[in-house]
N, C-alpha and C positions, 0 to 999 in steps of 0.2 A: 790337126783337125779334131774337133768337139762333135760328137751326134748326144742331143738329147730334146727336152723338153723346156721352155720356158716356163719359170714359175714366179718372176718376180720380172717388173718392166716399169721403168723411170719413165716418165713424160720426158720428150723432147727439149732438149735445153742447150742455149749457144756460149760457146766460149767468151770474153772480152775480144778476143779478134774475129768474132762471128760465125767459129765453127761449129758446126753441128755436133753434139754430145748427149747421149743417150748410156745408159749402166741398165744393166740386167744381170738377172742369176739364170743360169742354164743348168739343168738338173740332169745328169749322165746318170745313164744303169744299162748294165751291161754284164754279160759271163766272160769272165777271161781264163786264161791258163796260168795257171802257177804252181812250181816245182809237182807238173805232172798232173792235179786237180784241178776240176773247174772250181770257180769263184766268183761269185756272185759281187758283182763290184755298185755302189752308188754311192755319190759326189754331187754337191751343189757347188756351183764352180762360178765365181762374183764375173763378169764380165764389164766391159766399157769398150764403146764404139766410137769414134769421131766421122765427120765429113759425110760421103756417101753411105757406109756400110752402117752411120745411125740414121741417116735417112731411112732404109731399107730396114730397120729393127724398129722403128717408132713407129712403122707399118703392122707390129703383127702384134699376135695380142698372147696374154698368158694360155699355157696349153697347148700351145703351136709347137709342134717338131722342129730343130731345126740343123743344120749342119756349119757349124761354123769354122772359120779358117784365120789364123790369127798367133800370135805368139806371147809368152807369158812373160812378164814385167812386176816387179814391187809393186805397190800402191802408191808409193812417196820413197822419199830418201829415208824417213824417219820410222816409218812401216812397212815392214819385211811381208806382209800378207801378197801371196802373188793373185794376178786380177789377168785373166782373159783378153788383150787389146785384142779386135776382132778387124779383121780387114773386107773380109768376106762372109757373106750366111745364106745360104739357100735352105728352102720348103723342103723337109720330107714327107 
């Protein structure tokens, strides 16, 4: 799970087999703990939705908090860049 901000949102778009496909950036910032000190952490972090959960992101607009749930994947076999698949996202 992802808590941040949208900063970037694809129009709506279907696969050849007519799945729903939507990509966003989700911007995390956050303080964490490390060896002892807080830490000041922020990440723009690429995302990609299919099916219902781009349904439910091609609903919201840049700026929107959001909490996502989902697990992290390459981009391609040929690009090592890892990209957010989202299964789930709710409003905070």
């Amino acid at each position: 799970m992802i808590e941040g901000e949208i900063v970037e949102l694809e129009g709506l778009r279907f696969t050849p087999a007519g799945l729903a496909r939507v990509a966003c950036k989700i911007r995390h910032s956050s303080l964490q703990q490390e060896a002892g000190m807080q830490r000041q952490v922020q990440c723009d972090i690429p995302a990609l939705a299919l099916g219902e959960a781009a349904q439910q992101i091609s609903r919201l607009q840049p700026g929107q908090r959001v909490m996502a749930e989902g697990f992290l994947a390459q981009r391609s076999l040929k690009i090592s860049q890892l990209v957010l698949h989202i299964n789930n996202v709710t409003l905070r």
